[in-house]
BAFIMI-988497 format. One record per residue (C-alpha): residue in one letter; x, y, z. Coordinates in steps of 0.001 Angstrom, whole numbers, plus 500000, padded with zeros to 6 digits. Example, Ala and Ser with C-alpha at 12.3 -4.5 7.8 and 13.67 -1.06 7.14 Angstrom:
# BAFIMI-988497
A512300495500507800S513670498940507140
//
This chain:
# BAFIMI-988497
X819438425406126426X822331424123125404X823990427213125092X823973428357128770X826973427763131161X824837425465134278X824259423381130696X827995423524129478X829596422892132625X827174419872132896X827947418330129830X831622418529130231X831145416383133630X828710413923132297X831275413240129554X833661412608132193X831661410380134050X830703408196130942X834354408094129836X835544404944132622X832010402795131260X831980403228127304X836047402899127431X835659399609129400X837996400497132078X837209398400135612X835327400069137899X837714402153140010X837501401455144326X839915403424146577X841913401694149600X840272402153152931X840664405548154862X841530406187158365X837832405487159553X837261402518157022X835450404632154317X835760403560150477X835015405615147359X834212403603144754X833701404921141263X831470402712138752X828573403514136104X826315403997139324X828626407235139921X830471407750142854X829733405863146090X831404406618149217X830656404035152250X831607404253155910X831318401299158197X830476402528161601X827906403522161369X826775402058158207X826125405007156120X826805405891151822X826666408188149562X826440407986145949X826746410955143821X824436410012140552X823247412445137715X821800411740134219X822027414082131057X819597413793128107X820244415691124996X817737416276122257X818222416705118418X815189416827116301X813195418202113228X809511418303112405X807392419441109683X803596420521109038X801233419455106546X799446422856106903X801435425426105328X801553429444107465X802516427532110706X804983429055112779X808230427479113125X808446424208115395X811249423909117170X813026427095118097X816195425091118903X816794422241116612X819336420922120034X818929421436123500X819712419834126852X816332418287128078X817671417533131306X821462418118133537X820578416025137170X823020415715139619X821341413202142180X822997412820145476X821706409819147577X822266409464151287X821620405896152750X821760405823156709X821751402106157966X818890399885156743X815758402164157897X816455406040156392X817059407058152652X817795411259152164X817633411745148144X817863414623146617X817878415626142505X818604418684141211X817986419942136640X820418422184135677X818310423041132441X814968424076134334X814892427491135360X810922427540136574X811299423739138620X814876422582138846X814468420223142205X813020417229141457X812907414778144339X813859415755147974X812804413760150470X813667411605153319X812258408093153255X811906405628156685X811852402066156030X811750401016159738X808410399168159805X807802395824158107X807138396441154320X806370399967154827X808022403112153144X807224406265154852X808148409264152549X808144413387153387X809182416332151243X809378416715147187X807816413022145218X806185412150142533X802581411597143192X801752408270143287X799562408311139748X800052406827136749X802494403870135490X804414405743132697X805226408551135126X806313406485137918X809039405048135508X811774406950135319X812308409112132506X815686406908131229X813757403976131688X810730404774129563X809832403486125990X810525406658124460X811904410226124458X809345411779125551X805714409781127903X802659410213125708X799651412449125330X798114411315128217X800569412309130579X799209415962130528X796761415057133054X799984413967135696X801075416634137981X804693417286138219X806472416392141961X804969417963144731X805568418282148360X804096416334150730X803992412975153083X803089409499151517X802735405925153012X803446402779151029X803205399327151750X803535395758149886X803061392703149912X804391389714147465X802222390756144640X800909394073144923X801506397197146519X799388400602148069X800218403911148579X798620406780149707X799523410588150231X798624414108150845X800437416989148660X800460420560148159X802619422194145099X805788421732144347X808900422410146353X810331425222143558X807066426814143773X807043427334147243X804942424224148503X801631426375148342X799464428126145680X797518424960144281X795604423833147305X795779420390148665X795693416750146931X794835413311148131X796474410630145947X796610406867146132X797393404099144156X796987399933144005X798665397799142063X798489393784141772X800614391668139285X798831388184139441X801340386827137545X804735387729138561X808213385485137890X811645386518136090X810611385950132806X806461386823132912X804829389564134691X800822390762134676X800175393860136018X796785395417136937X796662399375138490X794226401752139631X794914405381140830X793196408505141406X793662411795142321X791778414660144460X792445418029144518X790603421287146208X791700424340145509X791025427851146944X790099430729144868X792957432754146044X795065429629144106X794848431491140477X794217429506137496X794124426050135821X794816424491132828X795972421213131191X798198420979128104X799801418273126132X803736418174125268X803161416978121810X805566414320122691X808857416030121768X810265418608123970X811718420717121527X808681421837120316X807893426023120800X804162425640122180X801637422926123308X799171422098120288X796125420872122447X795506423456125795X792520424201127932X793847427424128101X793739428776131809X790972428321133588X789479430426136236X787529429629139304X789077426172139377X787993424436142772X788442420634142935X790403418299140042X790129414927140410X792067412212138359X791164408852137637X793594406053136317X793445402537135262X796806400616133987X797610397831132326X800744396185131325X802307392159130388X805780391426130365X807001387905128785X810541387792128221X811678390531126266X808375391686125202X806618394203126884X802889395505126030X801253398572128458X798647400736128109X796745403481130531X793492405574130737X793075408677132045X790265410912132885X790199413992134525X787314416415135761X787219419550136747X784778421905139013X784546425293139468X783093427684142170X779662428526142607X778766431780141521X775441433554141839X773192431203139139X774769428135141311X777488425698140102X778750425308136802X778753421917134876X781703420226135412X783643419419132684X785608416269131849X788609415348130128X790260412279128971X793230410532126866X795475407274127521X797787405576125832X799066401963124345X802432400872123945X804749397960123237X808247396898123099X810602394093122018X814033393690122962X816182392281119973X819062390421121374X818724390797125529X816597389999128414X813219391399129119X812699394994131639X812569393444135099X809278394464137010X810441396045140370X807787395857143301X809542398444145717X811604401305145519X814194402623147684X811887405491148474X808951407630147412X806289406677145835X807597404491142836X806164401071143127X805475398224141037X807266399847137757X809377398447134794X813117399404135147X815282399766131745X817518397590129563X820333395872131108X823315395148129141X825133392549129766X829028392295129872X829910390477127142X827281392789124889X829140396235125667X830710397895122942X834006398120124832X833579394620125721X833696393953122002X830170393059121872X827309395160119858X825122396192122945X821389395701123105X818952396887120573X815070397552121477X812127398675118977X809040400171120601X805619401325118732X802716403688120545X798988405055120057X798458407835122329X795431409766122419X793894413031124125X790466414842124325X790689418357126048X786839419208124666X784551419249126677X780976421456127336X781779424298124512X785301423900125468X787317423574122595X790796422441123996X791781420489121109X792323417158120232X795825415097119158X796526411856118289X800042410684117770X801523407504116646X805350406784117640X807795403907116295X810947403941118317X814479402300118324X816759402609121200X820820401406121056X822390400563124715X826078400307123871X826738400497127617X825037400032131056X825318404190131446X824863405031127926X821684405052125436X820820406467122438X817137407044121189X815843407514117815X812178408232117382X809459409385114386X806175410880115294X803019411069113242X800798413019115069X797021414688113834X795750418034115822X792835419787116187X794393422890117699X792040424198120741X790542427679121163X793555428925122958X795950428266120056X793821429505117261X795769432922117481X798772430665116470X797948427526114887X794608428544113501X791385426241114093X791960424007110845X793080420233111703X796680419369110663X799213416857110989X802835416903112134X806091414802111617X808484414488114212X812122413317114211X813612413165117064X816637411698118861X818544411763122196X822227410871123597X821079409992127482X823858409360130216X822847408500133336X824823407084136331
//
């Protein structure tokens, strides 16, 4: 939280690092060194290049804080946000680029005890439209997670996006073409977990954007997801983040579930870009299977939820649609807001204004399991005074059916819930 010292000491630098951008001072670039190195300091953070070889670094990070307050229409609740402010995430995000063909990256949260590294791989980009990825990635599933989290619509992805597993270790192969894009992998838990513990995943996904200029883009996507698991691997569950972080407890869970031998994810996408208007939308479902015991296998059971979302930006250009990424498995994905020069707030301009509205939608019942169900409706507005600099305002009216495994807290009566939230995010 935003109380701890990691947290404070992060703050304090991200401040720092903001200060050059929102002040409108030039971007600051050394005189050569004794082996021609530069350091360069800009709102991509600090970049130092050698010539010979051809090798940089640049020393990124991002900081997202959260403010928010939310009330229930059910009276006897417990309290919803424990901390009305708290840092949601403190990156520091070192990227080492050797020559044209190898990319090290590396990202670190200051404010997550239980999974603070985030990507840590090293990408090869030696063959002809081909990324090959090993170590700590995102697995290649799902549109809204691929984007990064200071690109997306919102504070917070939606609903659906309990059914996405967090980054996970393992090797991945991508390739591209002008329009569309594949990529496969094999993964095992995450890196902060100890790579094991959650058996082994295939994962692929295939995108195709028939329509694809600077101003319009169509994108179609299908991924899935396969996971066995051994019973030595513990329990499962899925559980929903209610769209706000701050919130003390998910309001839809499965509860953990034992016996839990293969999860498989399905995933179709959707999304159309003209100009500064951007509409997307995803559905998710997920199954699960347990083991056989002595009556034979169990029914399977099936979950599902998905999301649809649009955006408009006021007075700027349209999120460009990048096919590739530097490395890892984040193809074909919408990248944020840029801000012109002559719009920033130290510039003397106003920056750029967007407004975003979402349904989002998830079912965890399923064959006399009562996981709950939540629907949530967002309207968002997001200010970029700066190319480093955002601030987020968002209200959430969301209706819950609380599952089985939150009756001890929530009760088993339907409610709904009103969110205000907002976030200062500072990424470079």
């Amino acid at each position: 939280m935003i109380g701890s010292r990691p947290a404070q000491a992060f703050l304090a630098a991200s401040l720092a690092c903001a200060t050059p951008a929102r002040a409108g001072d030039d971007a600051f670039e050394g005189m050569a060194g004794p082996y021609g190195e530069r350091l360069r300091y800009d709102e991509k953070g600090l970049t130092l290049t050698f010539p010979d070889p051809e090798v940089t670094l640049n020393i990124g990070g991002r900081l997202h804080l959260d403010a928010g307050t939310a009330g229930f229409s059910r009276p006897g609740l417990p309290e919803a946000f424990p901390d009305k402010v708290a840092v949601r995430r403190a990156w520091i995000e070192p990227t080492l680029t050797i020559g044209k063909d190898w990319v090290i990256a590396f990202q670190y949260d200051f404010s997550d005890p239980q999974l603070p590294i985030n990507d840590a791989f090293v990408a090869w980009k030696g063959l002809p439209d081909t990324i090959l990825t090993l170590g700590n990635m995102k697995v290649p599933f799902s549109l809204e997670w691929l984007q990064s989290n200071n690109d997306t619509l919102f504070t917070e992805r939606s609903l659906a996006n309990a059914f996405v597993p967090d980054r996970r270790f393992g090797f991945a192969v991508g390739h591209h073409g002008q329009t569309w894009t594949a990529v496969a992998g094999v993964f095992g838990n995450a890196a902060s977990n100890g790579i094991g513990g959650d058996g082994v995943a295939a994962a692929g996904r295939a995108t195709v954007a028939p329509i694809l200029t600077d101003d319009e883009t169509l994108h179609f996507g299908l991924a899935g997801i396969y996971r066995r698991r051994s019973r030595s691997d513990g329990d499962f569950s899925f559980s929903t983040q209610a769209e706000a972080s701050l919130f003390a407890r998910p309001f839809a869970n499965t509860g953990d579930l034992p016996d839990v031998a293969r999860v498989s994810r399905l995933g179709a996408e959707f999304a159309y870009r003209n100009g500064p208007f951007l509409v997307q939308a995803e559905y998710i479902r997920a199954e699960i299977e347990r083991f056989a015991g002595p009556g034979g296998s169990p029914p399977a059971r099936a979950f599902q939820g998905g999301y649809i979302e649009a955006a408009l930006v006021l007075n700027g250009e349209g999120r460009r649609y990048a096919l590739t990424p530097n490395g890892g498995t984040t193809y074909a994905t919408f990248k944020g807001v840029a801000v012109p020069e002559g719009q920033r707030v130290s510039r003397g301009g106003i920056g750029v204004f967007e407004v975003a509205a979402r349904f989002s939608a998830i079912d965890l019942d399923d064959r006399g399991l009562r996981g709950g169900l939540e629907r949530h409706v967002t309207l968002g507005l997001s200010w970029y005074p700066e190319p480093n600099l955002r601030l987020i305002a968002n209200y959430i009216h969301g209706r819950v059916r609380p599952g089985a495994a939150q009756a001890d807290t929530l009760g088993t009566a339907p409610f709904s819930v009103d969110t205000v939230i907002g976030r200062l995010q500072i990424y470079w």
